[in-house]
N, C-alpha and C positions, 0 to 999 in steps of 0.2 A: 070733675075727673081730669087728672092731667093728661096731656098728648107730650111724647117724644117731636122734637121738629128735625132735631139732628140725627137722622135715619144712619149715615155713614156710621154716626160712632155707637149709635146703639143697638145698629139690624145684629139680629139675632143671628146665630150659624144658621150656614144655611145647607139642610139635607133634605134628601129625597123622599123622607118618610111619612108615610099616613097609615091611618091606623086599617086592622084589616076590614073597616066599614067604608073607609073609603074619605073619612072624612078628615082634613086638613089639619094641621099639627098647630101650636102655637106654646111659647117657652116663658113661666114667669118670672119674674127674676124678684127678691124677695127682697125688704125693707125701701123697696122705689119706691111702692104704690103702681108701679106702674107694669106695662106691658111692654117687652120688648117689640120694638117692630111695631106701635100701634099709631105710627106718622100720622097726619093729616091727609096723607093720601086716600084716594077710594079708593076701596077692597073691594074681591069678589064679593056678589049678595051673599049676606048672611055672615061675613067674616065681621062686621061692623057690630053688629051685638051681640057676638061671640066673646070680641076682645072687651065691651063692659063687661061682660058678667064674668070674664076670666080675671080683670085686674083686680077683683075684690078679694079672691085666695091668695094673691101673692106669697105663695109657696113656692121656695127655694127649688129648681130646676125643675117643679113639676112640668109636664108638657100636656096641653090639653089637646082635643079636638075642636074642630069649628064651632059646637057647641058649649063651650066649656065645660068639658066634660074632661078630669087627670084621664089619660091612658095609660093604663096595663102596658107594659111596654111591650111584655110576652106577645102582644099581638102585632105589634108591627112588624114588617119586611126588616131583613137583615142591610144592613147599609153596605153598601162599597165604600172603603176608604180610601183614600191616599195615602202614598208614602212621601214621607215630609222632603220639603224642598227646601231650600237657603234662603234662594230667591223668591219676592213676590213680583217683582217687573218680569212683561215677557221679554225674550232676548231670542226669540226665535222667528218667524216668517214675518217678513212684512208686508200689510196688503198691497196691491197695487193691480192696475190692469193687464199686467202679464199676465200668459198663462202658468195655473199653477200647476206642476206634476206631483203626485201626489206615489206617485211607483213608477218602476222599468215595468214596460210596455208588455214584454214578452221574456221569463227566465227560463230556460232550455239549461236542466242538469243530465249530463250523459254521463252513465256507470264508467268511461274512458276514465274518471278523474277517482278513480276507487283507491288506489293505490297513494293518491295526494293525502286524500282525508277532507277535501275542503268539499261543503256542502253534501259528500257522505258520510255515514256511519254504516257499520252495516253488527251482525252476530251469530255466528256461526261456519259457516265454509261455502265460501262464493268462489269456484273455480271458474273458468273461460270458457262460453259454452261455444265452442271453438266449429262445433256440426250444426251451429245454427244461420240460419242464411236470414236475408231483411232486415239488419243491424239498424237502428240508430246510432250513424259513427261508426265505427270499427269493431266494435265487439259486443257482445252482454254476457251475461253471467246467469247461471242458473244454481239451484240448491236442491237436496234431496230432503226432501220429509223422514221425521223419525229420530226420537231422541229428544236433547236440546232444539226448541224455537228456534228457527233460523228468519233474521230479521236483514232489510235490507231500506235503508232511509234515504229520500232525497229532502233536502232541509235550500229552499230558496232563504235569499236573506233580502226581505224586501226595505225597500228606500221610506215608503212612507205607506198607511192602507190601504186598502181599498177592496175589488171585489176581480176575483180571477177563475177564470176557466181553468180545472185542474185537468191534465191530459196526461196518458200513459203510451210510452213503447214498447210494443213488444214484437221481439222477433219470433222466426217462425222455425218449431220443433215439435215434434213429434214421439212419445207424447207427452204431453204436459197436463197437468189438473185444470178442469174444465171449474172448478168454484177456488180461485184463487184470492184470496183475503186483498185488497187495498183500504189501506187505512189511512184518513185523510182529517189531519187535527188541524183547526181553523181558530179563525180568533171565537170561542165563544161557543164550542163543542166538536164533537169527535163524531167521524162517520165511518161506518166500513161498507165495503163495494166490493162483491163477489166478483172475479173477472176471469171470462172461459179463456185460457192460453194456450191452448191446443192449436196446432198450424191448421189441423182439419175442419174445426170447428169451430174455429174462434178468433181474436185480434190478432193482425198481424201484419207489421211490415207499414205501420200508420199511427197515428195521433187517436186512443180512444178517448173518447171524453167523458170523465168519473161526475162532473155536475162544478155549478159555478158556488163559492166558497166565499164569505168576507177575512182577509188576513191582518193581522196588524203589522204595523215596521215592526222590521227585525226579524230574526229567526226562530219563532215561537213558534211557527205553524209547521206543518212538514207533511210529506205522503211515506207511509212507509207500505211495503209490501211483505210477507211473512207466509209461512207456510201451518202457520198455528192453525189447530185443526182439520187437517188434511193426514190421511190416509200414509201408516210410513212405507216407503218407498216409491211417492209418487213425485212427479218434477214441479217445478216451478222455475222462472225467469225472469231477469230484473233487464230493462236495459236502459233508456230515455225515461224522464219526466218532464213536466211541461206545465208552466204558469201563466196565460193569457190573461193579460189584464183584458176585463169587460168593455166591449166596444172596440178593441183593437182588431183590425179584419189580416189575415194573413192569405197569400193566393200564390201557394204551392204549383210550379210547370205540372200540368198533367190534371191539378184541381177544378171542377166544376166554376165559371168563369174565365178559363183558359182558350184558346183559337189559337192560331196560325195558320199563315200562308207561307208555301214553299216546303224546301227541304232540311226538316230538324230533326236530328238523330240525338240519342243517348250518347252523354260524353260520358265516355267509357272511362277514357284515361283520367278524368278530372278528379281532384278529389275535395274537403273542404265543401259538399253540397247541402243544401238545406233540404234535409229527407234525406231521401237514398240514392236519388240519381238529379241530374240536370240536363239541357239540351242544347245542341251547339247547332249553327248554321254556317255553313262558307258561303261568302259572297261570291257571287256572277255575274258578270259581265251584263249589262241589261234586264237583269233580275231584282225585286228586291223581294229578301226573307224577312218576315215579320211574326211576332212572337208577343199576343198581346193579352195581360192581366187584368181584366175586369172584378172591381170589387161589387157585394152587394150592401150598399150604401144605404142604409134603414133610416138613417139622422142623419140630416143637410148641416153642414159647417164646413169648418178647417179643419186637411188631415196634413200631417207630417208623413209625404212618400218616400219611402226605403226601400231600397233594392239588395239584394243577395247575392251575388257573384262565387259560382266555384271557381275554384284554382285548377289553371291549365295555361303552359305558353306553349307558342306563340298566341296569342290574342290580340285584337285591335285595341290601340289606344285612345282611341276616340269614337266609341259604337254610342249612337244615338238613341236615347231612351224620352219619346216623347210621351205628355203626360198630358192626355183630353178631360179637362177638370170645368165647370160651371165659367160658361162664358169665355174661354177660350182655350188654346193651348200653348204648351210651352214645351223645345227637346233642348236637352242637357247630355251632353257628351261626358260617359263613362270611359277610364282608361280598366279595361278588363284584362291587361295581362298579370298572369302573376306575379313576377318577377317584380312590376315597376305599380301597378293598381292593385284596387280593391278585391279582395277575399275572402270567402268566411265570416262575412258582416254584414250589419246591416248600415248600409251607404245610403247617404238621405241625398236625395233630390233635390228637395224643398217642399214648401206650403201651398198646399190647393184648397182652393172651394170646391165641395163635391154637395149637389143634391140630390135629395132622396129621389131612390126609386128612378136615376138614370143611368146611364151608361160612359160614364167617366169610367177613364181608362190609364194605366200604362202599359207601350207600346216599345218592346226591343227590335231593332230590324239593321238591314246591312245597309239599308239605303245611304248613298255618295259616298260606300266604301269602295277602295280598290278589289279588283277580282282577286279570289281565294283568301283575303283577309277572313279571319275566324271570329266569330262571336258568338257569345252563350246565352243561355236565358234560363234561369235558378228560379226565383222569389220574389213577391214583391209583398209591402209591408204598409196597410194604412193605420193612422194613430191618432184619435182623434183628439184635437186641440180645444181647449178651452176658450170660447171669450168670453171675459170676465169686464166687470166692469164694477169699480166701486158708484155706489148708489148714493151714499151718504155718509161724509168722514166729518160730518158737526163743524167743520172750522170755520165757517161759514155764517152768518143772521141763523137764528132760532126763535121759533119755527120759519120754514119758507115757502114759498109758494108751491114746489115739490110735494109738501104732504099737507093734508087735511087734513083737523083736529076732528076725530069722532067722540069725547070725554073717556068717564072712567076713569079722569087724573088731571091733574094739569098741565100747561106749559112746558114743564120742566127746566130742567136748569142744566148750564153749560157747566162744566168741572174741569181744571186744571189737571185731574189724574189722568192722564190720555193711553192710549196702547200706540196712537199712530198721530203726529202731528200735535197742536196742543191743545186740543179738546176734547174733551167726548160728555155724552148726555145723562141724565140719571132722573129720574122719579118723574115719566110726562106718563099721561094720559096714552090712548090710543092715537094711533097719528098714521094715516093711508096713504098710500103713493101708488097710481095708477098708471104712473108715465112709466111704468118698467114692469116686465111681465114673469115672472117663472112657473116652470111645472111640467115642460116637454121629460121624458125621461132622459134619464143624463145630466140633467141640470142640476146645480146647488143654489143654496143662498147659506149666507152664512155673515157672522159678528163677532166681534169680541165683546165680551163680557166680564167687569170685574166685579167676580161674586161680593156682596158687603154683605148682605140680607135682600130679603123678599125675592122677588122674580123679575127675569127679562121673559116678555111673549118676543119672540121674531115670527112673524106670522104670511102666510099666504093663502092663495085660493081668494083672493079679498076682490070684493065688487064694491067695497064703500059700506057696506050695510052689513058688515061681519067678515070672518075669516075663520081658518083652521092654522093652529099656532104650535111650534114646539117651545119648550119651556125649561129655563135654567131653573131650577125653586130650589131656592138656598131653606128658605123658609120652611119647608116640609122635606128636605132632604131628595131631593128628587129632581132626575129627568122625566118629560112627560109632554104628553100629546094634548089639544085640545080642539072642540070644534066648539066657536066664540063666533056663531049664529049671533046676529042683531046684537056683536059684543058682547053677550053674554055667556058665559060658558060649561061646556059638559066634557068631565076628565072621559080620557082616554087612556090609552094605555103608558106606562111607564117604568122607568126603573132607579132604584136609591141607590143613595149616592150619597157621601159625607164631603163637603167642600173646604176648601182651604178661601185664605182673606187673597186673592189672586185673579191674574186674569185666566179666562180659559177661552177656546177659540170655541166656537159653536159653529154645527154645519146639518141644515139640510139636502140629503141627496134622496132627487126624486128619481125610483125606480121602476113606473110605469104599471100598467095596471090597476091603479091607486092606490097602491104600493110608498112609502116613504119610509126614507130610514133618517133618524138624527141623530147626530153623534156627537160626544163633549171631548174634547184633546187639551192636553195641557196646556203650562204658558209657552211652550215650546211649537204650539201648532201644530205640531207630529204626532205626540205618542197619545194614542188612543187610549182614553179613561173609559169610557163608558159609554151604549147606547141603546136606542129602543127603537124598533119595528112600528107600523101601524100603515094597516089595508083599509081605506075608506072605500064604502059603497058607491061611488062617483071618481070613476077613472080616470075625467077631466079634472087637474085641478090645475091648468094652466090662468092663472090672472095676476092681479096686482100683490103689492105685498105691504104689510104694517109691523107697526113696532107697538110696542109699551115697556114699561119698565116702573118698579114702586120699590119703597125703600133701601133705595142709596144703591144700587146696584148703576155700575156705570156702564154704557155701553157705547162701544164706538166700529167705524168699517165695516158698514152693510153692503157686502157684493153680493153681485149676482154671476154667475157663470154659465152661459147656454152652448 
């Protein structure tokens, strides 16, 4: 019986598909003799005498299952496709140990920009609810039920995916419908969220929180609010929206974490405030006023600290904002007036190490100001930074001391087709690397991958003696989960997918809980193709991490990000 050797030129397409028994795909290709895709490589058990008994039909594009068996197509999953590209090189993110931002931190759309049109739409008649007090910003708007649907959208436009706290403003009137419709479309389904907006009864004057959401780049996603199904002649209110990227900690003057010593009043006059009001203190003579932001820091690392300053002069040009972070501290003088400083933004600091579970701080105060000089205290903003660290970019001796051969494959071989530098790997065996750990929640790992045929595992949770694996499977049309116990494996969940001859960027983010999401992105690195969920019963899966890879798929830039 013949063997293909040259995997590159003859992996079969590679899709996410299996039949609805569950069992693995495979494509004959007619007058070879042979099977696409049936390299000298080891397969999963049972894929090995699958492909003899399939290469004796050599039937023109039939597709079998793991047993040679044609499939009914009727019964498989419907595939995701791509829309075609020009390019097969990527020419978009290149790996490296920076951190990567993958979105803005935090998008705040306030109804103020109604009249622009940018980031609203709205349908129907949104007049100025001009008797409403507790504004986010300067105004909102409200609509009456009855007739035509009155619809009113906030549309963020995100930088790249990820997963965000959706949060709502509402100001405070009387009265308003206590079951008000928010509708919140996300990358990958549509939610709606009843919300009481009555001033007596219900949100107001604050951030409610609708539930945390995955979005893709771009402006696909959106919250709109509408009065569809509601009683005619009863009110509703639009005013703020609110996009928290996941793990970004915010600590609003007056919020849970907040202290001061001295005398801080409401700056009446200021305006440009984060929320609805901020606080001022004058300095005194042998006094000092302090004003300090305490986040609650769940996950130890590096944040990027930002401060919030409203607009008000006179203010000091030099008000001290020191910042108590892991292992010491450091103050950075702010110029808070308005006329010549920061305003209406978020002003970064710098980078701290904050550990979990202490009491890292920033701290505003008058201290070595002159007497009656003015200074404020708004916001403070932590964001948690990435470190990342490429693991493995192949340019390097193959194999190395780095990873352990566990089989299942070979050696593998170095290739000239690279995503990063001039190498990258294709058709090894299992191969484990202990010296690097992932699986705290927040963390990723992640590779490129140029689909040819068969599959990349990137895999973790690895002790040496097995692992849990996500999976590019060009070969079956599919993304998918795997748990490769003692190397050997039992599918988990997944989803089709029709692949192009391409790189795609592959990422695991672990979500905590035993919770993991993986996600497939174009050669672009950004736009989100496709991904799958999966809840293991073991909440720890912090440990080392392995590779594989079989027919011609080439893979290269295995980072890690904690």
């Amino acid at each position: 019986m013949a063997r293909i050797t040259d995997c590159a030129k003859y992996a079969p397409m590679h899709s996410k598909k299996m039949s609805s028994t569950g069992k693995r795909l495979f494509t004959i290709v007619a007058g070879m003799g042979l099977l696409v895709g049936a390299c000298a490589q080891p397969f999963e058990a049972g894929e090995e005498s699958a492909i003899d008994d399939a290469i004796a039909s050599t039937k023109q594009g039939v597709t079998m299952d793991e047993d040679g068996v044609p499939l009914n197509e009727s019964t498989s999953t419907k595939a995701v496709t791509e829309p075609e590209s020009a390019s097969l090189l990527a020419t978009g993110r290149a790996a490296s140990a920076a951190v990567t931002e993958r979105g803005q931190p935090d998008i705040i759309i306030d109804n103020h920009h109604h009249e622009i049109g940018a980031e609203i739409s709205f349908t129907g008649n949104w007049p100025k609810a001009s008797a409403a007090t507790e504004h986010f910003g300067n105004e909102g708007r409200f609509a009456e039920a009855g007739g035509e649907v009155d619809t009113y959208r906030f549309t963020p436009n995100f930088a790249g995916p990820g997963d965000y706290r959706v949060m709502v403003w509402n100001n405070c009137h009387s009265p308003r419908d206590t079951n008000v419709p928010h509708t919140i479309v996300y990358d990958g389904g549509t939610t709606t969220i009843e919300v009481d907006q009555d001033c007596n009864t219900g949100s107001h004057g604050e951030w409610l929180e609708l539930g945390t959401f995955p979005f893709a780049a771009g402006d696909s996603g959106y919250l709109e609010i509408s009065d569809a199904g509601l009683t005619a002649g009863s009110y509703i209110g639009v005013d703020g929206a609110r996009f928290l990227r996941e793990g970004v900690i915010v600590v609003d003057n007056g919020d849970p974490g907040t202290s001061s010593n001295g005398d801080w009043n409401e700056a009446i006059g200021a305006t440009e405030h984060f929320g609805t009001v901020s606080v001022y203190a004058t300095a005194r003579k042998g006094v000092t006023d302090s004003y300090r932001f305490t986040p609650e820091i769940t996950k130890a690392g590096e944040y990027e600290v930002s401060v919030w300053n409203s607009c008000f002069s006179p203010r000091d040009t030099e008000v001290p904002h020191t910042i108590v972070y892991e292992g010491g501290q450091s103050t950075v003088t702010v110029d808070q007036d308005c006329e010549t400083g920061t305003h209406g933004e978020w002003y970064v600091l710098g980078t701290f190490s904050f550990a979990a579970e202490t009491d890292g701080y920033v701290e505003i105060s008058t201290q070595g100001l002159a007497a009656h000089a003015v200074v404020g205290a708004d916001a403070v903003r932590f964001v948690p930074i990435s470190s990342c660290q490429v693991v493995e970019d192949f340019e390097g001796p193959w194999p190395n001391p780095n990873w352990g051969f566990r089989g299942s494959g070979g050696v593998g071989t170095k290739d000239s087709l690279a995503h990063d530098g001039s190498f990258s790997l294709r058709d090894m065996g299992w191969y484990y690397n202990g010296n690097v750990t992932v699986g705290n929640p927040g963390d990723t790992l992640s590779w490129w991958v140029y689909a040819t045929g068969g599959r990349a595992y990137l895999a973790f949770d690895s002790n040496g003696s097995g692992a849990r694996s996500f999976i590019l499977a060009r070969n079956t049309r599919d993304i998918r989960f795997q748990n490769n116990a003692n190397w050997g494996f039992q599918q988990l969940n997944r989803s089709s997918h029709t692949f192009r001859e391409q790189w795609y960027y592959v990422e695991i983010e672990f979500l905590g809980g035993g919770e993991v999401l993986g996600r497939l992105f174009d050669e672009d690195g950004e736009t989100l193709l496709n991904s799958v969920t999966q809840v293991f019963n073991d909440t720890n899966l912090v440990g080392g991490i392995a590779i594989r890879s079989f027919l011609g798929n080439r893979v290269d830039t295995v980072q890690v990000c904690n």
